[in-house]
N, C-alpha and C positions, 0 to 999 in steps of 0.2 A: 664332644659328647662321648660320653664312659657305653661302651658295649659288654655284656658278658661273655665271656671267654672260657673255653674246657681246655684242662692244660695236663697232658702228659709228658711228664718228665724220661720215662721210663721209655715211651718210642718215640720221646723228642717232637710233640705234635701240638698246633695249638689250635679249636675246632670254633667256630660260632655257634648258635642255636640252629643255623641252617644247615653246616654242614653236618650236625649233631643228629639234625629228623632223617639226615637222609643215610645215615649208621647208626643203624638200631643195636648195635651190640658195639660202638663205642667207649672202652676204655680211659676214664681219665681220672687223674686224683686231685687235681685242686681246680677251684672256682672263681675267677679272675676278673675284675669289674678294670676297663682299660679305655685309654684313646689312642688315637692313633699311633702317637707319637712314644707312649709307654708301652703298647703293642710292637713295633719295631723294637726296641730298646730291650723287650722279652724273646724276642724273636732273634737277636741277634747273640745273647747270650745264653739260648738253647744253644743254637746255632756250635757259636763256641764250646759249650758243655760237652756236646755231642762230637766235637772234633776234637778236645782234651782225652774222652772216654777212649776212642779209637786208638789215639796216641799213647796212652797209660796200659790200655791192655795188651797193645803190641808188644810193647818192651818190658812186661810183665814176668814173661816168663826167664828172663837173662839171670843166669842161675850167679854172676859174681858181681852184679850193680845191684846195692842196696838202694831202695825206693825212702825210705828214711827220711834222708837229706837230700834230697833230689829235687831239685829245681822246677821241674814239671811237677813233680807233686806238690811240691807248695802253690805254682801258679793255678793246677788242677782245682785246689781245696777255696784258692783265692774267687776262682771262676765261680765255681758251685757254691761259696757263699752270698754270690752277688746275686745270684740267678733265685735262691731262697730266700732272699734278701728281697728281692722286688718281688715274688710270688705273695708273700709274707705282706708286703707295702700293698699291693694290690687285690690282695684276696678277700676273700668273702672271710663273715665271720668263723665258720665252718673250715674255712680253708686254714687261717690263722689259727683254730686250733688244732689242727691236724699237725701243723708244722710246729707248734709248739710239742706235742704230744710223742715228736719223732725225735728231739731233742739234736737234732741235725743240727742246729747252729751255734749251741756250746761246741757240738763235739767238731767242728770245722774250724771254729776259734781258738781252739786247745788241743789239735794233736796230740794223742800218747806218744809221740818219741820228744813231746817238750819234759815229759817227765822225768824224775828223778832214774839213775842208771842211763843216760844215753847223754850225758851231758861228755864223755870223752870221746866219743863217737867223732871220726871224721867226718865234715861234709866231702859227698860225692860228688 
C-alpha cells in the first residue's frame, strides 16, 4: 500500500504526515505517493546522493583537478539522475511538474563539457 511522503532533497529527509504534524515548520519540495519497498529504494539513493555531495564538495576546491572529466562527477550526475528519476516516477502531479519546470533532467542528461570546444580536453 502507497503512503504519502514529504521529500527534501536539499537536508536529504524523507517525512510522513505524522512526522509532518509534529514539524510545523517543516521544509520539503516534492510530494511522494510510495511502498515500502520504493521507499527504501528513495531512501537509499538520498542516502547515496548525500554522500556523492560530501564527496564533490571536498575535493572541490583542488585548485589543478579539473571536475570536467571526472569520474565522480559523472557517477555524481548518474546518482542524482536516478534519484529525480524516481521522485519524478513517484510524485504527485505537482511534484512532477516541479521537476519538469527545474529542467534538472535534460540538464543531467547533457552536461555542458559534452559540448562543442571540450571535445580535446583530456579525461582526468
Amino acid at each position: 500500500m502507497r503512503k504519502t511522503y514529504y521529500v527534501s532533497v536539499a537536508s536529504a529527509t524523507i517525512e510522513d504526515n505524522d512526522m509532518l504534524a509534529d514539524q510545523a515548520n517543516y521544509a520539503y519540495e516534492f510530494v511522494v505517493k510510495a511502498n515500502e519497498e520504493e521507499l527504501r529504494n528513495l531512501r537509499e539513493l538520498l542516502d547515496a546522493y548525500t554522500t556523492d555531495m560530501e564527496k564533490t564538495f571536498a575535493r572541490a576546491p583542488v585548485p589543478y583537478k579539473s571536475a570536467d572529466h571526472d569520474a565522480a562527477t559523472e557517477e555524481h550526475n548518474e546518482r542524482m539522475l536516478s534519484l529525480y528519476s524516481l521522485l519524478y516516477q513517484l510524485g504527485t502531479l505537482d511534484t512532477q511538474k516541479h521537476i519538469e519546470r527545474m529542467g534538472i533532467m535534460d540538464k543531467l542528461r547533457h552536461p555542458d563539457y559534452h559540448h562543442a570546444g571540450y571535445e580535446n580536453e583530456a579525461n582526468y
